[in-house]
N, C-alpha and C positions, 0 to 999 in steps of 0.2 A: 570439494568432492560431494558426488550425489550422495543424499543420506540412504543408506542402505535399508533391504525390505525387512520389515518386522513381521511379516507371514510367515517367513521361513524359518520355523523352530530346530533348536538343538536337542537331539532326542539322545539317551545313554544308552547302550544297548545291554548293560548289565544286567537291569531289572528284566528286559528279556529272556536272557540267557539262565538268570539264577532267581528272580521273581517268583510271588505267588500271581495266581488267576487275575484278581483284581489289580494291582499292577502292571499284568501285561494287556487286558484289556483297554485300562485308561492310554496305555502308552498307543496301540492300535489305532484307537478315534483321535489320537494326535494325529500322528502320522498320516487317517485316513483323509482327514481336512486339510492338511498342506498339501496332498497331494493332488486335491482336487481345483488347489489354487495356483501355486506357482510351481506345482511337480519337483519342488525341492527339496529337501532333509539337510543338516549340521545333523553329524554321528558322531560320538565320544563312546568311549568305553568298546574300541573297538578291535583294541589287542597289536595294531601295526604300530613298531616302536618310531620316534622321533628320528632315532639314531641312525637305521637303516632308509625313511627317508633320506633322510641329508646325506649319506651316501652316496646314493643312485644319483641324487645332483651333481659333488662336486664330479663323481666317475663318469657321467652324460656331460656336463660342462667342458671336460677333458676334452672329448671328442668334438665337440663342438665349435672347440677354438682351434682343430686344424686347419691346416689349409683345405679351399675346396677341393682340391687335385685329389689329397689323400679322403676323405669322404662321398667322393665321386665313386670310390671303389664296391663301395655299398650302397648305391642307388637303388631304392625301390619305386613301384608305383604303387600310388593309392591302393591300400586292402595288403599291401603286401610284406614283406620285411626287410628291413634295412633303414635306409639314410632319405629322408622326403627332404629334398633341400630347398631355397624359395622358389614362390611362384606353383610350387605340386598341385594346392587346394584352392581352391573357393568354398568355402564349408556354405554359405551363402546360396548357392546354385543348388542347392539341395530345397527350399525352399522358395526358391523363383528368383533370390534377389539376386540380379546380376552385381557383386562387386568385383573389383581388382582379385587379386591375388590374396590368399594370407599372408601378416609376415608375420613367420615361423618358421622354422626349422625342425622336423620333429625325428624321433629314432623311433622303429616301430617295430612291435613283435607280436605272434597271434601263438594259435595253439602247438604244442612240439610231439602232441602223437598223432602220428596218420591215424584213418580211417581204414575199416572195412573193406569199405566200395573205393574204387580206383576212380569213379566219376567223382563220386564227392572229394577226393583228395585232388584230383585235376582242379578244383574250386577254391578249397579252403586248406589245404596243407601245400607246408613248403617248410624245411630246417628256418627255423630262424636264423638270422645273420650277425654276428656277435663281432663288432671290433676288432681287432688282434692288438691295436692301440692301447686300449682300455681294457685290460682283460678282465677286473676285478666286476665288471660293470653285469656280464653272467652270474657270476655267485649270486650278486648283489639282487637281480633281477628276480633270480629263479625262485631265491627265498622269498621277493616280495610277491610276487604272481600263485603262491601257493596260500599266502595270507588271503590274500585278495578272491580266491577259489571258494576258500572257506569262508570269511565274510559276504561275498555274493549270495552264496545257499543261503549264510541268515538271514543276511537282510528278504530274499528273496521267501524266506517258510513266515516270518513277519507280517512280507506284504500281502502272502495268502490269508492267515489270521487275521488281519485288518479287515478283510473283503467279507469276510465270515465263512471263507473256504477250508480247506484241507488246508493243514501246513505244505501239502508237498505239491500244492495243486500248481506252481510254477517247478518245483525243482525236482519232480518227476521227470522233467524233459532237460534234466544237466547233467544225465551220464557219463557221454560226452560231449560236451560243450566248442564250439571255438569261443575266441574273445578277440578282442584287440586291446592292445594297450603301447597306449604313445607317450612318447618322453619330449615333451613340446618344449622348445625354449622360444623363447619372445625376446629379444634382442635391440638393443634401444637403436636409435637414429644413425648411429656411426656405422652401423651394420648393417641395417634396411633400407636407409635413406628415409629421405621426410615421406609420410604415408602421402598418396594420392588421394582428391577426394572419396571419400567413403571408404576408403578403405580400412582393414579392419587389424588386427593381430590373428582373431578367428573371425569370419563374418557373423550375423547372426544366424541362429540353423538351430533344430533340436537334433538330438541325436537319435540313432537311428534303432537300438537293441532291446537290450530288457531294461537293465539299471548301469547307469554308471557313476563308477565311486573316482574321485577328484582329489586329488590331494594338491592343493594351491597354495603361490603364495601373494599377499595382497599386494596393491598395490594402483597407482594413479590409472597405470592403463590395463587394471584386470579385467575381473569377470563383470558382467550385469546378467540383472536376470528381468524378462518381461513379464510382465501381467496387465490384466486387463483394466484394473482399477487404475493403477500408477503407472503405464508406460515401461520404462528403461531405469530399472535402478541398480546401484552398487549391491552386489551379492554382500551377505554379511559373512566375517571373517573369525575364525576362531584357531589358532594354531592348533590346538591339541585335538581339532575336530576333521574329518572328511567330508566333503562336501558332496552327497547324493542326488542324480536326480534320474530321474523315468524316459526313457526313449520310447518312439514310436512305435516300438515292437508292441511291449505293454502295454503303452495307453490302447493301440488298439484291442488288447486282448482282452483291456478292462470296459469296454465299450463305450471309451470317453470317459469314464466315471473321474478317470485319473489324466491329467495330464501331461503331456510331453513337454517337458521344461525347456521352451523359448530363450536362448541366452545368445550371449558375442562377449569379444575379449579384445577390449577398445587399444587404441592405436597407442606406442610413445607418444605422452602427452608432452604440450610444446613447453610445460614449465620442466620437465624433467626429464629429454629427451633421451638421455643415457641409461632410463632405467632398464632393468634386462629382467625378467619375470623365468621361473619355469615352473611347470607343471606336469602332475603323475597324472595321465588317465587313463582309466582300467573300463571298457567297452565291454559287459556283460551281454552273453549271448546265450541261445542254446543248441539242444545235440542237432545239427545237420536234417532234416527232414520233419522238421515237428511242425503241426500242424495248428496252427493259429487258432483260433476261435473266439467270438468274439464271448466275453460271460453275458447271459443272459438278463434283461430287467428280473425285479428293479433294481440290482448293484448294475449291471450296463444301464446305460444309454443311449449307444445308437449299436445298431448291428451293422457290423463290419461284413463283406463276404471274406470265408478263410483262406487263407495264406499258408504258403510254404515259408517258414520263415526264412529261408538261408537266398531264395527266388528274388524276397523282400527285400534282405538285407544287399545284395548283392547289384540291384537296381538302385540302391542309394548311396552306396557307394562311388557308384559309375557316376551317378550325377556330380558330385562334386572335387570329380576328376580335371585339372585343368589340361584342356589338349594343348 
């Protein structure tokens, strides 16, 4: 197995949270440096219990091992809610590389109160779609997706204080928020079949929003993460920790300063084709109409022209749409 990156520090968020000055400075200029390298973070001390993890597994596994027939019934498409079954993505195509398919499987839910505007809910609202199989799997969600709310914001007042901004100079604009957030299973060789060349579990792609928070589990055909020094390496693995990193929303907002963490989530490997992976990902976003900007030198580095974000988000989506 590749040795995993040593750039990517495990940060506690306690001394944040309950810290003096000096200790949340120091933890800041950690933060500010990984993010400028591999746009990754390991967070501990971040309040989402073990328990209700493994939950949402085995209650998403449930579903997962139906028949297609009955999961067909919940069919979404990309951005939307319900059942993505194979073949939906090329996460890849979002960044030019033509691969295959993913193979994944994922269950997907975004935000559950409309909007205001009747245009922007024609966009970004819709009832999420909840099993009637797995009923336990809404409790289970609803609790995790309001942890997930509340850590966003920190992590998110953090990453303003790191920049030497406003705490609120990102979560000013998370009043109301959408998000996405997929329940991805990765399913070994008796379910996918042998991968084709290049193909991937998820291709490689950075994501597309503010931050997203990952909760994984390791293994031969996980995560990697890119950078420019070292290529393709094994993300490093902490159980008790979540795995952070920066989408393209952000790094443009931060003018480059910050990076959009380059990753893919490699194939059933051929010594242990049955292994079966899954993973929580929580697609931080913000409220419908906000307006991008890039920060200024010298925290930026290149000036972006601004964006609507949701204009943004919703072009990159569409890319890695498979028709």
């Amino acid at each position: 197995m590749t040795e995993s990156l040593s750039r990517i520090p495990t940060i506690d968020l306690r001394p944040w949270l309950d810290g003096g000055e000096e200790i949340r400075a120091a933890l800041a200029r950690t933060v500010d440096q990984a993010l400028q390298t591999a746009g990754f973070l390991l967070v501990t001390g971040h309040g989402v219990e073990s328990g209700l993890r493994a939950g949402i597994r085995r209650a998403a596994r449930e579903f997962f091992l139906l028949p297609d027939e009955v999961k067909r019934r919940y069919e979404a498409k990309v951005g939307g809610r319900g059942w993505l079954g194979p073949g939906a993505e090329a996460n890849g195509y979002a960044e030019g590389t033509h691969t295959p398919p993913d193979l994944k499987e994922s269950l997907t839910f975004a935000t559950d109160e409309p909007f205001a505007d009747p245009v922007v809910d024609a966009q970004w609202y819709a009832p999420n779609v909840w099993p009637a199989e797995v009923p336990q799997l809404r409790t289970l969600c609803t609790e995790y997706l309001a942890k997930m709310a509340a850590l966003e914001k920190e992590l998110l007042s953090l990453l303003g204080y790191a920049l030497g901004l406003e705490r609120d100079f990102f979560t000013r604009h998370m009043d109301h928020p959408t998000y996405g957030f997929n329940i991805n299973w990765y399913p070994g060789t008796e379910v996918v079949g042998e991968p084709l060349p290049g193909q991937f579990r998820i291709g490689p792609h950075t994501d597309f929003g503010t931050v997203t928070v990952l909760d994984r589990q390791a293994g031969k055909g996980g995560l990697q993460v890119y950078t420019d020094e070292r290529g393709w390496a094994d993300a490093p693995y902490d159980p008790a920790a979540l795995t952070v990193n920066i989408g393209d929303l952000l790094a443009r907002w931060t003018g480059d300063r910050w990076r959009s963490g380059r990753h893919r989530v490699l194939p059933p490997p051929a010594d242990a084709p049955a292994e079966e992976l899954m993973s929580l990902v929580y697609f931080g976003e913000c409220t419908p109409g906000t307006r991008v900007e890039s920060v200024p030198a010298p925290v930026g580095r290149v000036a972006y022209p601004p964006v609507d974000s949701h204009v943004y988000l919703r072009a990159k989506l569409d890319s890695i749409t498979v028709e």
